[in-house]
N, C-alpha and C positions, 0 to 999 in steps of 0.2 A: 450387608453393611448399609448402615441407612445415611442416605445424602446430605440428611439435619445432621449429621455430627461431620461435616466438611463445611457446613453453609454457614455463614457470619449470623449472629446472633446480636440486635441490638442493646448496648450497654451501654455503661460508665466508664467501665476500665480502658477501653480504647483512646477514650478522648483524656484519659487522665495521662498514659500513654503518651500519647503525644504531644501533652501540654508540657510533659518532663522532657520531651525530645527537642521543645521548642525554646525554652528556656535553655538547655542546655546550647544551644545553637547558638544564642544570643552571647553566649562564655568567648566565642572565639569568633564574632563578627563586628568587633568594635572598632576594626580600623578601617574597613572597606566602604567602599563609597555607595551610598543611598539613591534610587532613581526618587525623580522629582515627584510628591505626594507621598513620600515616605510611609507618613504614620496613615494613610487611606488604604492604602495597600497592603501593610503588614497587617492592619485589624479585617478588613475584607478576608484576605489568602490565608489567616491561621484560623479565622472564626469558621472560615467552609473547609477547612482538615478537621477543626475538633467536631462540627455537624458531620462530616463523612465520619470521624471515626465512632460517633455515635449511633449514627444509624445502621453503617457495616458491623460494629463489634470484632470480636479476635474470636473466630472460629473455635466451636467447641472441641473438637478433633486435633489432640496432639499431633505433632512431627513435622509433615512436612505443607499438610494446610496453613498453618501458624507460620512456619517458615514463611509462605510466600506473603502470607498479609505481613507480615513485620515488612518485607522486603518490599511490596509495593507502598508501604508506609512510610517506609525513608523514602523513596523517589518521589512522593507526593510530599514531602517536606524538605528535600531541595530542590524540588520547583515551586515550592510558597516561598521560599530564599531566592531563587533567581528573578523569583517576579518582583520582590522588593530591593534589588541589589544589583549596582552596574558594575560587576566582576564576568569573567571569563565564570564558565559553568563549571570546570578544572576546579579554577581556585574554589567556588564556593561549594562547593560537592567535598572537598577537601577537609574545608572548616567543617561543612555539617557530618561529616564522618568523626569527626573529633567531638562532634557534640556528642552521638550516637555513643560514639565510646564512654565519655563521661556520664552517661544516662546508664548505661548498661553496670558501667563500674557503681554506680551510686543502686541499684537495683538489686546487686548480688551481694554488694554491704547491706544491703535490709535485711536481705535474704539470710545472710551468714549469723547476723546478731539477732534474727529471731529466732534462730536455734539454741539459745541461752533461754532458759526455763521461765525469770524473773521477765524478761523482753517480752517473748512470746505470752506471758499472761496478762501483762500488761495493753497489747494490743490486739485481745479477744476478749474485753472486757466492755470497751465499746466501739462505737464509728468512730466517735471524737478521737477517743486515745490510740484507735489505729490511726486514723491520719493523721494525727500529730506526731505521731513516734516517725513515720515514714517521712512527713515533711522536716523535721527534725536532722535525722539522716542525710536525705535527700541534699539538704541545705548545707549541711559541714563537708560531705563530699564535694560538692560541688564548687561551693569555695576554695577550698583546697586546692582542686584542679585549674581552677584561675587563677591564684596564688601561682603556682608550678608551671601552668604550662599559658594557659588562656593570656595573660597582662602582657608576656612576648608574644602573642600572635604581630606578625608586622604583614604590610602589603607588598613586600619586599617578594621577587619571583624567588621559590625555591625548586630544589631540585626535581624534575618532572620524575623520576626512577624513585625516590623516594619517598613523595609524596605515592606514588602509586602502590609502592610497595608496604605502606603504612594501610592506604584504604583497604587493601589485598585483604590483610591479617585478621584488619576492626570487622571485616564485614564476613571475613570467613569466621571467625571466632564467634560473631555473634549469629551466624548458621549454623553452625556446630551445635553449639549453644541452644539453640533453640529446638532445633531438633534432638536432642538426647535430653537436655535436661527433665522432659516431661514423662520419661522416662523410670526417672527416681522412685517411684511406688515406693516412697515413706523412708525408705534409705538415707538416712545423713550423714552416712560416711560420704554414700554416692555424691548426693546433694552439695555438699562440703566442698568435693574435690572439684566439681562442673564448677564453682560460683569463684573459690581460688586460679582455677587455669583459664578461667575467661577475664578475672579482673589481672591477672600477669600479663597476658594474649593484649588487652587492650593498655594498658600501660607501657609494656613495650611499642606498642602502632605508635601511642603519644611521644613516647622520647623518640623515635624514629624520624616522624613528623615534623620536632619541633626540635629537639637537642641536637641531635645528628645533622640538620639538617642548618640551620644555625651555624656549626661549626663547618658544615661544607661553604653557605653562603660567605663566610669570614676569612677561608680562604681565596674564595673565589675575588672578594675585595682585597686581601692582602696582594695580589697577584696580577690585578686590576693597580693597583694604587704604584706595585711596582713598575708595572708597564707606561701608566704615563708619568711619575718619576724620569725613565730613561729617556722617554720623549724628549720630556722638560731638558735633559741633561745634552741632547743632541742639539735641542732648539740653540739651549743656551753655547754650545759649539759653535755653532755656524754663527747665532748674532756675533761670537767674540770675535770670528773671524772677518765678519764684515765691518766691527765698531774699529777694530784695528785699522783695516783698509780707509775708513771713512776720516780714523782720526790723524794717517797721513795725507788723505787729501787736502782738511783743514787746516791742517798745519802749513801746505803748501799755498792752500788759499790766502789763508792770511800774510802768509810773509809777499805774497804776489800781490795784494792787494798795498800791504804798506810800501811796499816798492814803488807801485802805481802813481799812489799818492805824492811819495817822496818826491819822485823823478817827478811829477808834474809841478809839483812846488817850488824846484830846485829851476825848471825850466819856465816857470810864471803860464804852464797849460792848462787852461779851464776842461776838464773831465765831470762827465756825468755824476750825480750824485751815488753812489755804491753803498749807502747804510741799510738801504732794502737787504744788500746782499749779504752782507756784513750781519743783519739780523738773523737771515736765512740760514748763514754758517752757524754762526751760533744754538740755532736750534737747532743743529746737528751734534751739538756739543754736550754732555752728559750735564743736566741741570742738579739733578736731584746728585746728594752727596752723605749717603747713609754713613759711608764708613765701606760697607761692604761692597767689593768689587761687582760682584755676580748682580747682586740686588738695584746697583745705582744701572748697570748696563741694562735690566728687564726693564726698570721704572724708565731708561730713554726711551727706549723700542713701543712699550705700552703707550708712553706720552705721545708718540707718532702714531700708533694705529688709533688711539683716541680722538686727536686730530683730526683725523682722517673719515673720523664716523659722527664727526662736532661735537663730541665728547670732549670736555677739561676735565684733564689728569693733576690734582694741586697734589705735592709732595710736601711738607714740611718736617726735616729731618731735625730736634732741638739737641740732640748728642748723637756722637758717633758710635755708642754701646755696641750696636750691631755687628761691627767688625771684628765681636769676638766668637761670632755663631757660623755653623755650618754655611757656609754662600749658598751649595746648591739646598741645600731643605729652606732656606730663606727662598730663594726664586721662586720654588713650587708652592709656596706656602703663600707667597705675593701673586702669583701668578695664578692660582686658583682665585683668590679674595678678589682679584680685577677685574678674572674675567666673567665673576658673577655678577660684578657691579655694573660691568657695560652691559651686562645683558638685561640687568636690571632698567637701569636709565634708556636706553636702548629706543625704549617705547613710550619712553613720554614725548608727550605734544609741546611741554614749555621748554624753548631752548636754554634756557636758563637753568633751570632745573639737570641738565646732563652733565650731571657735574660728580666725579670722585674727591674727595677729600682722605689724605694720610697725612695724619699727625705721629712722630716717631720721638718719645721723652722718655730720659731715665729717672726712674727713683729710686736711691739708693743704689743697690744691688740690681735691679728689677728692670728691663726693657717693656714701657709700655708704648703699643699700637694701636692706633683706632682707624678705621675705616669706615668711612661712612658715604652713603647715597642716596639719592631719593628712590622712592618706589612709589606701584600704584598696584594697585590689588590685594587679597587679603593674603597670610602669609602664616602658616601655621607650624608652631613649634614642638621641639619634642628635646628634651633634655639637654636646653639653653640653645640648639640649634635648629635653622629652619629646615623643614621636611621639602624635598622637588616638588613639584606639580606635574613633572616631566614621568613618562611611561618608559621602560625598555631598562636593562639592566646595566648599561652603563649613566644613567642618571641618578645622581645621588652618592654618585662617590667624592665627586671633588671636595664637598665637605665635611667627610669623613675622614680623606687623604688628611687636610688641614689639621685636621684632630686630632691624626695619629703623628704627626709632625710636631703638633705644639706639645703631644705626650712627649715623644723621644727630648726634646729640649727640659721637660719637667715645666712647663707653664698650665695657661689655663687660658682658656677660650669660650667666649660667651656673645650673644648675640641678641640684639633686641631694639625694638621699635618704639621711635618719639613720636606721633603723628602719625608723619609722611616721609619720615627719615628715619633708613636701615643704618643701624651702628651694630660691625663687629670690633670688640674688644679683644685685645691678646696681650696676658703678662706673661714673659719670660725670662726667670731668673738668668740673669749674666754669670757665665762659668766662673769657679770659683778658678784667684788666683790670677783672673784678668786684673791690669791696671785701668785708676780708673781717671778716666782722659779726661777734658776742658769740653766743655759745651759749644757746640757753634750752630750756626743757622745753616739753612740753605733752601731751596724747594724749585718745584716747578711752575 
């Protein structure tokens, strides 16, 4: 056996190869972050794959020569991805396996349709009409599979067991593959049945990947979103328990104070001025007046920790609507909105600028909400809401929680930037069957 039929032979077909490996890669890296020089680095790292694949070539020697160049072929095309990409090697080894898949599935549909008579004459007719027929193909597969799987790729962590168990499948499927199909000596039943159990094999890795995997993440936020609900629902325990205790104190205060007063007036006693303190109690007193019990008791407690961080909390409530909707999915749903917004203002330098604004008005049927605050950096959206910035898997729920809240009410929630000022908006239709009550004011 002669060592020229193991030894890479310089071609074409390698660098075409893996110009289909590298596009297909680009299907499922559209949401991952870029290191800095992007476009220098991705034309540098794929222009020295396609010169390596052209110099090396794809070994003449079916089975398992061929095996190993394709498989040092992917490794050398997710590390021309990790050089251009600041993900975990995981994640992007992950995506470029779904590229692979998609290349392979787009290869064995060539494959399959040129076993149709009229196909096959057509692209041994010329170069042109062969590469056109194959980029033709190439081109609807591959769409397809960004349609289906690629446009939900998210940066969201998914499960490590089944991300793993999807690259398992794509990567044995396409050893398999590789190794038998050269095989076929003119067989196209053979040929036929390789090109269908590899585009199934990679199909299923893709729903595995991405569907499966989707639906685990979905629980894993429903489950999430439940857990801090209960939070929410203890916090708001213990504030009811203390706004109680606080609002008998008040109560004692103030009749202690007008006592004060009286008996000094009655006795002609000049006493210290006390409306410092008298302000003090007051602000211990529920300003904000939604309607709703749950809701007015968060907006005191936030107006205190706001305070607290020289944040102003402005509340303006113009109907009491509110007090026909769930209290605790209101708190959660107020209580997520606040405390993105301190976290937002949080970090600006103008103290003026630390400012939340809620405005609460009905129209009609209809409970509308706006929140608004300033921010500072840039802020990037994804189907009317903003995406974390924040790494780890419990970031990025709280405004999802929101979403699924404003769902269960049947509203609708939107967000978006004037400037330098963050506006969430929230309509939610008022249950049917509530009266509908007199307008009044109130705020913090």
């Amino acid at each position: 056996m002669l060592l020229s039929e193991f030894a890479p032979r310089p071609d074409l077909t390698a660098a075409a190869y893996l110009l289909e490996i590298i596009i297909a890669e680009f299907l499922f890296l559209g949401p991952y972050k870029k290191r800095d020089a992007f476009p220098v680095r991705a034309a540098l790292s794929h222009l020295a794959l396609l010169i390596l694949g052209i110099v090396t070539g794809i070994p003449v020697r079916a089975g398992f020569p061929r095996f190993v160049w394709f498989f040092l072929a992917m490794l050398a095309a997710i590390g021309a991805v990790c050089f251009c990409y600041l993900e975990s090697p995981f994640t992007l080894t992950s995506a470029c396996v779904a590229g692979f898949a998609t290349q392979h599935i787009a290869n064995k549909c060539t494959l399959i349709l040129r076993m149709i008579p009229d196909a096959a004459w057509m692209a041994e007719q010329s170069l042109f009409l062969h590469a056109l027929f194959e980029i033709l193909t190439f081109s609807y597969v591959y769409l397809f599979i960004y349609l289906i799987f690629g446009r939900r790729q998210t940066r969201a962590p998914a499960s490590l067991q089944l991300q793993a168990l999807s690259v398992t499948i794509i990567l044995t499927c396409i050893g398999v593959n590789r190794l038998v199909v050269d095989q076929a000596a003119g067989n196209v039943y053979f040929e036929l049945a390789a090109c269908l159990y590899a585009i199934l094999c990679c199909v299923f890795a893709l729903l595995i990947q991405f569907t499966v995997a989707q639906w685990q993440r979905a629980d894993t936020e429903r489950l999430l979103t439940a857990q801090l609900f209960s939070e929410s629902r203890k916090q708001y325990e213990q504030w009811s328990v203390n706004a109680g205790m606080i609002r008998h104190w008040i109560h004692d205060l103030r009749h202690l104070m007008n006592r004060v007063e009286r008996l000094a007036s009655q006795k002609h006693v000049e006493i210290p001025d006390i409306s410092e303190i008298r302000a003090a109690v007051d602000r211990l007193s529920p300003a904000a007046r939604t309607g709703n019990d749950a809701l007015d008791l968060l907006l005191q407690n936030m107006d205190d920790l706001c305070r607290r961080s020289g944040i102003a909390l402005q509340c303006v409530a113009y109907a009491d609507c509110l007090k026909y909707f769930d209290g605790m999915k209101l708190y959660f749903l107020f209580a997520n909105a606040i405390d993105n917004a301190m976290e937002s203002v949080s970090g600006l330098e103008d103290p003026e600028k630390k400012l939340i604004d809620i405005s609460i008005r009905a129209f009609g049927d209809t409970a509308s909400i706006r929140i608004w605050n300033y921010f500072t950096g840039p802020i990037v959206f994804s189907s009317g809401l903003p995406l974390t910035s924040k790494e780890g898997e419990s970031h990025g729920f709280g405004m999802k929680s929101m979403q699924r809240i404003v769902d269960d009410f049947g509203g609708v929630m939107n967000a978006h930037t004037e400037g330098e000022i963050f506006n969430l908006d929230i309509m939610l239709p008022v249950p049917e069957g509530s009266p509908r009550e007199g307008v009044h004011d109130a705020g913090t």
